[in-house]
VOGU-3710 file (C-alpha; in Angstrom, 3 decimals, decimal comma):
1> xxxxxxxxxx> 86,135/44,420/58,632  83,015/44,700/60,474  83,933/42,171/63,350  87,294/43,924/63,892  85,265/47,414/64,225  82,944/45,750/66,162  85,648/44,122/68,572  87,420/47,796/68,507  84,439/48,602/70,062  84,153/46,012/72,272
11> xxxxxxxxxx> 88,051/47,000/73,319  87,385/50,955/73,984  84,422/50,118/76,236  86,080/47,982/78,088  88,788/50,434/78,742  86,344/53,025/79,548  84,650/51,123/82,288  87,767/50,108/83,984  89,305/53,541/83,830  85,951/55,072/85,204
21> xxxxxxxxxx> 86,041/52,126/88,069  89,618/53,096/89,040  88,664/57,090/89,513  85,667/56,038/91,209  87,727/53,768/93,764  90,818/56,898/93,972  88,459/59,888/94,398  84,818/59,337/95,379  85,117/56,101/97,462  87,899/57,465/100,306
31> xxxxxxxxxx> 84,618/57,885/102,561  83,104/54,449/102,399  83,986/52,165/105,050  86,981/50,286/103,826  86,595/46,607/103,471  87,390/44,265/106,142  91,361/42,915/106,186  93,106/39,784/107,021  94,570/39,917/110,058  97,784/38,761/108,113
41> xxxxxxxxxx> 97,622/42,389/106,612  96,927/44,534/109,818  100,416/46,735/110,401  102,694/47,578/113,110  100,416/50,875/113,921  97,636/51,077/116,621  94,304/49,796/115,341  90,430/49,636/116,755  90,816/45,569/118,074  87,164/45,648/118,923
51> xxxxxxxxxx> 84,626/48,007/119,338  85,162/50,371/122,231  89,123/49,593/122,618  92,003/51,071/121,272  95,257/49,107/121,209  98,688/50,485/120,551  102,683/49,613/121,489  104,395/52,111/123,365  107,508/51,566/125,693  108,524/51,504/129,683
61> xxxxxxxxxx> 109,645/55,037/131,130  110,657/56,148/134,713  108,204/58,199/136,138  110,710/61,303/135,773  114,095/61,934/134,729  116,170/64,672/133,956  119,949/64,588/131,679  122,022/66,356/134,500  124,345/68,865/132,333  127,531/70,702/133,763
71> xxxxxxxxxx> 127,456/74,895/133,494  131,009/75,270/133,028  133,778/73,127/131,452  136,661/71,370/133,551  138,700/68,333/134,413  136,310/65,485/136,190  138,019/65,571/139,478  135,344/62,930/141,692  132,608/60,762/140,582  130,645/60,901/143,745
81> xxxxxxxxxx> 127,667/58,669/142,872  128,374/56,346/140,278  125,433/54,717/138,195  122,874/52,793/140,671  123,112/55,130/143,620  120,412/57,015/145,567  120,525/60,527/145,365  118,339/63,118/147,328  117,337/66,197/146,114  120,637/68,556/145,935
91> xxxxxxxxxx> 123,251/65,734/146,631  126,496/65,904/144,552  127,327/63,367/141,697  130,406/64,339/140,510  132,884/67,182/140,674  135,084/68,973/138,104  138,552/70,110/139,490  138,124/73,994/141,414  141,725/74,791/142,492  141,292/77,918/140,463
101> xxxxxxxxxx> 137,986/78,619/141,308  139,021/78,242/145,088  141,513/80,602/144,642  139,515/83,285/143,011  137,173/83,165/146,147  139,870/83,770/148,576  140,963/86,653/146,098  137,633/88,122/146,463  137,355/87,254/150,059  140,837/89,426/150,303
111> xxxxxxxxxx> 139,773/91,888/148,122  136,388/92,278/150,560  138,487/92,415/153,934  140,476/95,249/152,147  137,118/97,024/151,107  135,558/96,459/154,363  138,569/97,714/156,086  138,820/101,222/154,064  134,659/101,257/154,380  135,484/101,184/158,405
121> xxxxxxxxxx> 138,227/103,981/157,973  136,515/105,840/155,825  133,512/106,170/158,951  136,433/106,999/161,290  136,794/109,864/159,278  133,489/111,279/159,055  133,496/111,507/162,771  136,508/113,258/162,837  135,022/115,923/159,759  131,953/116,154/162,200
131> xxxxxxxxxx> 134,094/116,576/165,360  136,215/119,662/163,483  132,634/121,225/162,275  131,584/121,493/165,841  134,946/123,095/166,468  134,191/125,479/163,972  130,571/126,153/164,950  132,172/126,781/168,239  134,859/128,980/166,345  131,994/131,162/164,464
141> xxxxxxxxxx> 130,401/131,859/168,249  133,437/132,541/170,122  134,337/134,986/166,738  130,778/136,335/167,086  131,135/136,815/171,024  134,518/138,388/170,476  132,761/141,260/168,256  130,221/141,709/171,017  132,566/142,352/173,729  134,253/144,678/171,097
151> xxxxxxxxxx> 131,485/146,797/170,556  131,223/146,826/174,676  133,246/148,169/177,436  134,955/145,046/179,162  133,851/142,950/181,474  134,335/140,178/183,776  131,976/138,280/181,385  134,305/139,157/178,571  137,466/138,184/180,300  136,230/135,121/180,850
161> xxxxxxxxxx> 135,059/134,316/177,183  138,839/135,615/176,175  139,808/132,701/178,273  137,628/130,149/176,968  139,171/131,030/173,119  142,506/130,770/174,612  141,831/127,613/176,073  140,034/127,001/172,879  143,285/127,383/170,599  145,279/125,241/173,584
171> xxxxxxxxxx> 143,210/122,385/172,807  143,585/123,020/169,033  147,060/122,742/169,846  146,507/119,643/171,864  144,679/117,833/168,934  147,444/119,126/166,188  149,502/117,519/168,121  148,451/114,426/168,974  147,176/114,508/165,281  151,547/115,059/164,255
181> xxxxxxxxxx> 151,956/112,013/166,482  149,265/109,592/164,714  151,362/110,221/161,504  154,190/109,853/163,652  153,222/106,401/164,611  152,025/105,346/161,369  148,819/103,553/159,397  146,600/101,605/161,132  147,015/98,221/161,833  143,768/97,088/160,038
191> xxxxxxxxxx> 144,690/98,443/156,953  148,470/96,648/157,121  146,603/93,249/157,793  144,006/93,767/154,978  147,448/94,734/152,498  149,108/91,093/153,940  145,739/89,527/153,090  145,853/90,892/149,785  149,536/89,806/149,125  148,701/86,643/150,361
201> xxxxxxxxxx> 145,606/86,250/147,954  147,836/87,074/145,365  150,467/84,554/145,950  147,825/81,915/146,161  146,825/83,303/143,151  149,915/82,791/141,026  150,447/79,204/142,419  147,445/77,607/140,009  149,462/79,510/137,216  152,954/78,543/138,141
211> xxxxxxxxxx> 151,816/74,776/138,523  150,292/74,674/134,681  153,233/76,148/133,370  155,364/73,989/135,531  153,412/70,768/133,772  153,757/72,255/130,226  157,416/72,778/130,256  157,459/69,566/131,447  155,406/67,929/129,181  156,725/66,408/125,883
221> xxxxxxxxxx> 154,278/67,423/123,600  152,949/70,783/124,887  151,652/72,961/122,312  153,419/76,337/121,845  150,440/78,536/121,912  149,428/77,096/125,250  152,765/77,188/126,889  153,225/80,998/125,762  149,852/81,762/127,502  150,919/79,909/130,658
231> xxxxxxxxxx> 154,163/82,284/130,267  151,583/85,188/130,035  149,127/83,793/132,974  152,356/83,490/135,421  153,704/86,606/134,709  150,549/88,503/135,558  150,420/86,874/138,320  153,592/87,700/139,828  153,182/91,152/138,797  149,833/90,960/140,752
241> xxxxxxxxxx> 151,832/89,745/143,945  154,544/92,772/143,249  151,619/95,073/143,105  150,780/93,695/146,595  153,351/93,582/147,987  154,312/97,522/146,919  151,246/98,586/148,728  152,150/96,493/151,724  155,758/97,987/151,759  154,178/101,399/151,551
251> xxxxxxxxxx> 151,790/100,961/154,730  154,616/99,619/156,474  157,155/102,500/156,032  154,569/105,046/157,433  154,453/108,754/156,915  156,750/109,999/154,391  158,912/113,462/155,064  156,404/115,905/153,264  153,380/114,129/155,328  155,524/114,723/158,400
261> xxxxxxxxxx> 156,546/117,960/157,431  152,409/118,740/157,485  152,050/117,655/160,457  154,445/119,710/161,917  152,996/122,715/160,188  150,149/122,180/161,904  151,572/121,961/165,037  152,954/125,531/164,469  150,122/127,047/163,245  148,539/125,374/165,999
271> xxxxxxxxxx> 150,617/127,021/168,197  150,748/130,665/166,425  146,849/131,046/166,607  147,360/129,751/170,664  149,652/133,002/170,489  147,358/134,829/168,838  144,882/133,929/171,700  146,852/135,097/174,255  147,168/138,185/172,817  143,469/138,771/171,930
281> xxxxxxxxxx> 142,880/138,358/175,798  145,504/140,680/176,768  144,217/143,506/173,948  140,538/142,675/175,665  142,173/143,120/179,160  143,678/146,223/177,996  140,053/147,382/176,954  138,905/147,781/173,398  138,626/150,386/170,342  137,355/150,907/166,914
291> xxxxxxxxxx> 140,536/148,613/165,550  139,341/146,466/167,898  135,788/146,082/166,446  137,612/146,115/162,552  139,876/142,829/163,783  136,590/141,179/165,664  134,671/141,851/162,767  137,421/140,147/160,350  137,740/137,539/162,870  134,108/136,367/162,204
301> xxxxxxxxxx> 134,567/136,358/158,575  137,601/134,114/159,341  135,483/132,160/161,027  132,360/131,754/158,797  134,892/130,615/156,056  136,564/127,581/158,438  132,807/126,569/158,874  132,288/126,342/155,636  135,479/124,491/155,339  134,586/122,383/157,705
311> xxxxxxxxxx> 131,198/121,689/156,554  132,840/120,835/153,295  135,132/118,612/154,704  132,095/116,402/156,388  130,494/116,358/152,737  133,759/115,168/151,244  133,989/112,709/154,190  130,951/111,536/153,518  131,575/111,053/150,068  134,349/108,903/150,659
321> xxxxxxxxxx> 132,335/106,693/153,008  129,635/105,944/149,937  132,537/105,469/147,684  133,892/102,696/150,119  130,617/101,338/150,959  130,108/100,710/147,136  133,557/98,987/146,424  132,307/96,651/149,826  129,316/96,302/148,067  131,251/95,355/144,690
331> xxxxxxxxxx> 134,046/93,038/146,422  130,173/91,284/148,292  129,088/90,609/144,852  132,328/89,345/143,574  132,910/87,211/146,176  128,744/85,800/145,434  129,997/85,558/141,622  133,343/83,270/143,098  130,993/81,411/145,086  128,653/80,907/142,488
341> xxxxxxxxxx> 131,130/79,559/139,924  132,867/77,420/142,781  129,304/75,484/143,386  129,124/75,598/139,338  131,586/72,610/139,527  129,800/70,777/141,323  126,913/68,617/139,650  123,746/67,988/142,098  121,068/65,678/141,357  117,915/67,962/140,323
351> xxxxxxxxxx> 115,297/65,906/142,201  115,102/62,648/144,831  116,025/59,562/142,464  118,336/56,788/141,300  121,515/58,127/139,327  120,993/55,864/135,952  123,967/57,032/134,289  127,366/58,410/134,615  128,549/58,582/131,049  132,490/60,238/131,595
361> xxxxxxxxxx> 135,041/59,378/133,516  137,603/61,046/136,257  140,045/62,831/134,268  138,218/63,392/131,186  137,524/67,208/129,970  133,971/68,158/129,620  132,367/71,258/128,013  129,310/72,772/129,060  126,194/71,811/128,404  127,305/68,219/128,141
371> xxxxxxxxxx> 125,261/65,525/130,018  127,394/65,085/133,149  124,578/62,148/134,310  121,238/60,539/134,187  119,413/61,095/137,219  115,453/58,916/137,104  112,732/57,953/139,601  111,902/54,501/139,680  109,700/54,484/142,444  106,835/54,621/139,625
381> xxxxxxxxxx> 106,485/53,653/136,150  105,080/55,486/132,467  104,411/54,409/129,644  104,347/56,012/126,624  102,964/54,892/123,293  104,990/55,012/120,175  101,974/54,161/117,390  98,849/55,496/118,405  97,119/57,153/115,140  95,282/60,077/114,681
391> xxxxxxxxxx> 91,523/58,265/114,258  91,945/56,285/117,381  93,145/59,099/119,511  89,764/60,872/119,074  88,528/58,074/121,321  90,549/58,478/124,297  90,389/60,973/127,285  92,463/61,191/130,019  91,315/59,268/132,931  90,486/56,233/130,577
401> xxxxxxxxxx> 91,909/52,795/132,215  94,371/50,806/130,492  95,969/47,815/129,724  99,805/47,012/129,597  101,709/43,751/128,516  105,012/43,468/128,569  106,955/42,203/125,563  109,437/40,539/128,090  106,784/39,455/130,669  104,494/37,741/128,599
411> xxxxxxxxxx> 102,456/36,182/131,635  101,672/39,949/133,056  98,645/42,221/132,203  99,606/45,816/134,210  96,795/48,300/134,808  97,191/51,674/134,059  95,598/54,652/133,851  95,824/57,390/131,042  97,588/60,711/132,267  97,748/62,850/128,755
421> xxxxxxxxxx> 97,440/62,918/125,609  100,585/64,643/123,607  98,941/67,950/121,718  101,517/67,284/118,429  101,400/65,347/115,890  104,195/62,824/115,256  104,958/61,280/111,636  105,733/57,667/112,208  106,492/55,855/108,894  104,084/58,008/107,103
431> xxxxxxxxxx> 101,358/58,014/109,406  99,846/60,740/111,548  100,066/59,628/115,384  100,127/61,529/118,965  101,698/60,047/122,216  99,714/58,989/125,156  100,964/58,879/128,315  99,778/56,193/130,774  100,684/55,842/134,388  101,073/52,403/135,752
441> xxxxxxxxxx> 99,845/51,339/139,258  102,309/50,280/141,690  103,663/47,024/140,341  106,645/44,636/142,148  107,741/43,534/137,941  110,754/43,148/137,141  110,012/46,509/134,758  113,554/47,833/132,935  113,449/51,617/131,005  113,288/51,146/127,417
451> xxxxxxxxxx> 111,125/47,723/127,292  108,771/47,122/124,523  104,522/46,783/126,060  101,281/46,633/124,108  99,014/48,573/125,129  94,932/48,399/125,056  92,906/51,050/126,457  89,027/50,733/127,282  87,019/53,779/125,150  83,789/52,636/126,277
461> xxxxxxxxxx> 83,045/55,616/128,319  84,204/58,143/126,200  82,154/61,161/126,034  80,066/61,246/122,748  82,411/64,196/122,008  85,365/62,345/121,617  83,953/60,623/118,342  84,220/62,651/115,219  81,296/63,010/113,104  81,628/62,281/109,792
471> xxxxxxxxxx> 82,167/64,344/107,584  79,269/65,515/105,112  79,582/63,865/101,499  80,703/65,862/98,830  78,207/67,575/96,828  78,548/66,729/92,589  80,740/69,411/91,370  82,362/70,141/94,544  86,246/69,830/94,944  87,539/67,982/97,873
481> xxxxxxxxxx> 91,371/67,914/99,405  93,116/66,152/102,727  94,633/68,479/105,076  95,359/68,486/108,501  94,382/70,445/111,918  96,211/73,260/113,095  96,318/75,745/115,998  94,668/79,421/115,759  97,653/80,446/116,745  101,325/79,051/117,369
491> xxxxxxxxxx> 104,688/79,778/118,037  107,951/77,938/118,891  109,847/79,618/121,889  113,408/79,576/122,814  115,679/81,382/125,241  118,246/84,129/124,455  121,431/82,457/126,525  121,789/78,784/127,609  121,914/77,580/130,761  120,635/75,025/133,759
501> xxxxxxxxxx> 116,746/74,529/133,872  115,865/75,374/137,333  111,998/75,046/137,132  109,118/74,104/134,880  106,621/76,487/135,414  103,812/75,154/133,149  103,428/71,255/132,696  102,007/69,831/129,192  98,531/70,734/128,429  98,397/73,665/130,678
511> xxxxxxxxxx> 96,707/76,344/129,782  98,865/79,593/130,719  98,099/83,600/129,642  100,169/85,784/128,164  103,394/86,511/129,786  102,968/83,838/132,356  106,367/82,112/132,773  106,621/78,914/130,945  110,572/77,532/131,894  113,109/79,156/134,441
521> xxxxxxxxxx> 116,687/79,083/134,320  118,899/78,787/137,050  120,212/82,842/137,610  122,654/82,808/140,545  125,136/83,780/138,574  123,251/86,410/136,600  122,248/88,009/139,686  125,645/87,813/141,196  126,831/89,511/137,865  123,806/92,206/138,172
531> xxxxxxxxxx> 124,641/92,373/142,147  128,444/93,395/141,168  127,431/95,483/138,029  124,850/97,724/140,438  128,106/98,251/143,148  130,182/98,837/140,503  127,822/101,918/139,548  127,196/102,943/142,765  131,108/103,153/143,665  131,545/105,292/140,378
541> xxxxxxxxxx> 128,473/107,877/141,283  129,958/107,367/144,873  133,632/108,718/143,612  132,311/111,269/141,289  130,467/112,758/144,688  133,649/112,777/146,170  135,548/114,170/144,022  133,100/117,100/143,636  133,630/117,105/147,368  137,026/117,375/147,150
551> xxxxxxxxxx> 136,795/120,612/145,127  134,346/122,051/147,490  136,712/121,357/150,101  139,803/122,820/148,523  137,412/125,522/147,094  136,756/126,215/150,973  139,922/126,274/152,001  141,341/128,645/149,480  138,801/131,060/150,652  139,403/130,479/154,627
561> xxxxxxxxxx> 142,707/130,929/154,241  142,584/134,068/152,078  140,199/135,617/154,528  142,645/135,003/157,309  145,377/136,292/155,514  143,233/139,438/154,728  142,022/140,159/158,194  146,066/139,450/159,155  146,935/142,258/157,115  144,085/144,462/157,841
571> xxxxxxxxxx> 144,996/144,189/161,438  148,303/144,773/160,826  147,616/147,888/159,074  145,501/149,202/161,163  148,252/148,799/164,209  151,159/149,892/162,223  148,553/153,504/161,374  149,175/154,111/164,909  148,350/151,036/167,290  148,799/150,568/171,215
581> xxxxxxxxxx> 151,730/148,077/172,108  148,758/145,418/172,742  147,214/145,811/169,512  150,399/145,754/167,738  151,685/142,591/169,466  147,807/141,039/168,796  148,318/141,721/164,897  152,146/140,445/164,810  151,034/136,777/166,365  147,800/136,632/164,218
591> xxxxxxxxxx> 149,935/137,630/160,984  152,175/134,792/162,009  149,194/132,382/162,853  147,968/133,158/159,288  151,529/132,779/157,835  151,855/128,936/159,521  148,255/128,138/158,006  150,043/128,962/154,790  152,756/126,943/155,449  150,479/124,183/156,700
601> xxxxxxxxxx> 148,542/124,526/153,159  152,026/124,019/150,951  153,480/121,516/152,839  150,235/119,658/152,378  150,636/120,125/148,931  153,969/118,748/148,879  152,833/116,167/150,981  150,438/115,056/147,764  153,358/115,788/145,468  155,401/113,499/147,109
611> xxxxxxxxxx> 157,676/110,731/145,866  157,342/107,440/148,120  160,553/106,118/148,908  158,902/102,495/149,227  157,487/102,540/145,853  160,740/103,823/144,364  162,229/101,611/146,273  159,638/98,668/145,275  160,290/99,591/141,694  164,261/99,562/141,557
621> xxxxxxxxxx> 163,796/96,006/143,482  161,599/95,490/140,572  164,404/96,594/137,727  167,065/94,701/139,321  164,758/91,330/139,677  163,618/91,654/136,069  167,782/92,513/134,725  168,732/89,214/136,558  166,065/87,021/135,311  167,056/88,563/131,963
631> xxxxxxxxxx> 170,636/87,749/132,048  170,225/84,149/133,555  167,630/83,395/130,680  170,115/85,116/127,835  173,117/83,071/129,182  171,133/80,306/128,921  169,925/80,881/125,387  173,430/81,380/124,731  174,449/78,161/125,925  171,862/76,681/123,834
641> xxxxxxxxxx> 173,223/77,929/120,443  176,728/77,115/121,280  175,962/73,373/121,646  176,700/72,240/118,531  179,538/69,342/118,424  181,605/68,426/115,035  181,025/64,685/114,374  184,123/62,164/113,177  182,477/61,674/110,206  182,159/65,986/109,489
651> xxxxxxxxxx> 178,913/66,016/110,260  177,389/69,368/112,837  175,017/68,192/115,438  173,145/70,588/117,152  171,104/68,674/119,732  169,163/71,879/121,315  168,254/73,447/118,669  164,397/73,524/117,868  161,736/73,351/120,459  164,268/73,623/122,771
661> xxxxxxxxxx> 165,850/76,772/121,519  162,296/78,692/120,547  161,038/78,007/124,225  164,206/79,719/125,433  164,233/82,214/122,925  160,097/83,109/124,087  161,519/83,034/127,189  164,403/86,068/126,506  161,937/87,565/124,821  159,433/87,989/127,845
671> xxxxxxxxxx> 162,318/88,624/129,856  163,269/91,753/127,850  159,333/92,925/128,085  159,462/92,625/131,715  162,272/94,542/131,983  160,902/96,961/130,153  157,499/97,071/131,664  160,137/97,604/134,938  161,524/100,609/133,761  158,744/102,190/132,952
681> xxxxxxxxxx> 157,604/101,810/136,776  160,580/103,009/137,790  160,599/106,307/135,669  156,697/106,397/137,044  157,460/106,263/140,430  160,065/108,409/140,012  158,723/111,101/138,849  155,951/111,109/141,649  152,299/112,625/141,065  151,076/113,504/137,240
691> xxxxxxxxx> 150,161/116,948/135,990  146,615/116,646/136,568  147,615/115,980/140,252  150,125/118,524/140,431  147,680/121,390/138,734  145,302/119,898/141,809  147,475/120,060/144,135  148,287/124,047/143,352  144,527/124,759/143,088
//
């Protein structure tokens, strides 16, 4: 009994001791130097190979290279370098197909012409505006100088002026006429060759759309959803080239019979106030009176208010001219954004190089974002390790000299040069390492991207810095724990929208301040978007100015024309209370000079009321297009369901039906909407201006 205690004993010691050796050894000896390894047991990570070298494996890179990515999606139309060719800076690797793309620029080149052309028309008539408030600045002195020579005895002086204001209202005349014969003679021909342009923009337009719908119905296999939206594509599209051609119909058939009918109204009131000239001078010659100073003084107020008219006219003239200076500014940008998204499919090597790769194909549908190619510069060489752990990278600076051997050139040893030293930590099968980036002098090997080196760099002049002290020993009691080194402060970035990377602002172990750009995007079409946003907002504040012009200007000449009419009847009055024969016939011609501005006022609101024959006329052409296309499609959808033959057997066979018979029937069925959508232009054009317009056109 004693010897087994005893041995007991023996046993629990033992256990003791070896448990107290194995803590000792897991949590007090991790700062001793470790024991000395056969090389047999050395691993695949970077270790110290002799004092004041650090060796590591790493692999061959270009000295830059970029994966070239596409902005937009497409068909590959061209593979213009293929892998292995030299590209400068900006050439073109491959291109997607652009037939659409090409065809929304000359759209917005149309659309441009047009907005350049109304821009140029829309100056034309500021001069005129300016031209009639001279006239009426002119007008307001001759009125003034009348009322003079009214309060005075006549005289030669007098006479004269009298014949200056008829020879005044002559030219008046003059320029109402020639005016009735410009609307006579019709629009411009600017304008008629910007509407062409425009028609012809949208033909080319609808041909992109009429060609894919074309191949679906003529494919085997085309999915429903995307023929019905080539239906949908081509039928906007040829209502686009209606529109067109409506407006170009409506240039081309001129003045309509209420715009003549204006015209000619001013022509007569023209001529009434010539009258009413002619008989001014011959009151004047048959020497004045108090009536005489009442109708002066009426005839200034007459003439303040056409001043005022005519100043509002140059404000609404002006008006216009911003308005059509933004859409030119709008259709600038748009045409930018076409251009923009034209040279969008077109892929251009980022920087001088060798194209690498070329990984699709012509024909082949790519998205964007995807790597379109592999552009590199192999006129130097990198390396970069793969291994090198955290407690030899403490040891090297940049600047150090290196080492390289090749894996597949065993009989070279490359020099090199260390570049930088990666700031993150990597995990690489469990251990803590940072890349190192080494630059290799110029070297004729045969070196390939992707090959496997050794590397061993020479740490005998690094700085007594780049050796960590140890650390101090733990005091008895203390608790000790790994960890790992961390930044004060650190954030991952990322942009809002994707895109092309245009420029790298800040290279790898930069040191940059707050704000400072980091990574720039490529923005042309951003700031072609922005460009047509701004001219979109300036056209809108441009129309609301002239549309508040507009109101001035009808505002004005509601209150010319009611002064004219007032001083009219004053005048009258005044020569009916007991007037000479001159005086009498003075009133009669200005009452009827008052009466034809009247005239000239509704017939220039009927003129805005007006129905156009051409767009009536567009829209019936419209009807009777959409009615045929309808009854040739429902004939043929008949046909389709009265195909079925009777067997010998008994048996129905009804070869048409299915695909064949829901295409046609999608077809009726967008036939009938057409039609529809026809009508209701009809009935629109028909029934001329709205209710706003006509309440406007009263005002």
């Amino acid at each position: 009994m004693t010897l087994k205690r005893a041995l007991i004993g023996l046993l629990v010691i033992a256990l003791l001791l070896a448990g107290g050796v194995f803590i000792y050894n897991r949590f007090f000896a991790a700062g001793e130097e470790a024991a000395p390894t056969p090389a047999a047991a050395v691993d695949s990570l970077a270790v110290a190979i002799d004092a004041g070298r650090v060796a590591a494996e790493g692999r061959v890179v270009p000295l830059r290279h970029a994966a070239v990515a596409l902005a937009g999606s497409g068909v590959v139309a061209e593979i213009v370098a293929p892998a292995g060719t030299a590209v400068e800076a900006g050439q073109p690797i491959l291109r997607l197909d652009a037939a659409d793309q090409e065809a929304a620029l000359r759209a917005a080149e149309a659309e441009l012409a047009l907005a350049q052309a109304d821009r140029d028309a829309a100056q034309a008539g500021v001069e005129a505006a300016r031209l009639g408030e001279r006239s009426a600045e002119l007008g307001l002195r001759a009125a003034a100088a009348d009322l003079a020579l009214a309060t005075a005895t006549p005289r030669p002086e007098e006479i004269a002026l009298g014949e200056s204001g008829l020879a005044l209202a002559q030219a008046r005349l003059a320029a109402a006429t020639a005016a009735q014969a410009r609307v006579l003679e019709g629009v411009g021909a600017a304008r008629v060759r910007a509407a062409e342009a425009d028609l012809r923009a949208a033909e080319a337009a609808a041909v992109p759309a009429r060609l894919r719908l074309d191949e679906l119905r003529a494919a085997e296999d085309a999915d429903a959803d995307d023929l019905a939206e080539a239906e949908r594509a081509y039928n906007a599209a040829l209502a686009a080239v209606e529109a067109a051609r409506v407006g170009l119909a409506e240039l081309q058939d001129g003045a309509t019979a209420a715009q003549r009918n204006a015209a000619a109204g001013g022509v007569t009131a023209a001529a009434a106030q010539r009258d009413a000239a002619q008989a001014d001078l011959d009151l004047l010659r048959a020497g004045g009176s108090a009536d005489a100073v009442a109708v002066a003084e009426a005839g200034q107020r007459g003439a303040a208010a056409a001043l005022a008219e005519a100043q509002s006219r140059v404000a609404a003239a002006e008006a216009a001219v911003a308005q059509a200076e933004g859409r030119a500014r709008g259709a600038t940008a748009a045409v930018d954004a076409a251009r923009a998204a034209l040279d969008d499919r077109t892929l251009a090597a980022p920087f001088a190089g060798t194209v690498a790769d070329v990984p699709v194909t012509v024909g082949e549908v790519v998205s964007p974002g995807a790597p379109g190619a592999i552009v590199a510069d192999f006129s130097g060489w990198l390396v970069e390790t793969t291994d090198l752990i955290e407690r030899d990278v403490v040891g090297v600076a940049a600047g150090f000299p290196a080492r390289v051997r090749v894996d597949a050139l065993p009989g070279d040893d490359l020099p090199g040069v260390v570049s930088s030293i990666g700031g993150i930590a990597r995990d690489v099968q469990g251990d803590t390492t940072f890349p190192i980036t080494i630059r290799l002098e110029p070297t004729d090997a045969p070196l390939r991207w992707g090959m496997t080196v050794f590397v061993t760099i020479d740490t005998e002049t690094a700085p007594a810095a780049a050796t960590a002290p140890d650390g101090p020993a733990a005091l008895s009691g203390d608790i000790t724990a790994e960890g790992m080194l961390v930044p004060l402060e650190a954030v991952d970035l990322a942009f809002a929208t994707g895109g092309l990377v245009a420029e790298a602002a800040a290279a790898e172990g930069a040191t940059v301040a707050a704000g400072e750009p980091l990574v720039r995007l490529d923005d042309v079409a951003v700031a072609a978007a922005l460009a047509q946003a701004e001219a979109g907002l300036a056209s809108a504040e441009a129309a609301r100015a002239a549309a508040t012009a507009g109101a001035q200007v009808a505002t004005a000449q509601q209150g010319t024309a009611e002064a004219a009419l007032a001083a009219a009847q004053a005048q009258l009055a005044l020569v009916e209370a007991g007037a000479r024969p001159e005086e009498l016939l003075a009133a009669e011609r200005a009452l009827a000079a008052a009466e034809a501005g009247v005239a000239v006022a509704a017939a220039e609101r009927d003129a805005a009321l007006d129905v156009s024959d051409a767009r009536v006329g567009a829209a019936e052409a419209g009807v009777a297009a959409a009615l045929s296309q309808l009854t040739a499609l429902q004939q043929a959808y008949d046909t389709i369901l009265t195909t079925c033959v009777t067997l010998p057997n008994g048996d129905e066979v009804c070869p048409l039906l299915g695909a064949p018979e829901e295409n046609a029937r999608a077809q009726v069925e967008a036939a009938q909407a057409s039609y529809a959508a026809a009508q209701v232009a009809l009935a629109e054009a028909q029934a001329g201006a709205t209710a706003g317009e006509r309440g406007a056109a009263d005002a």
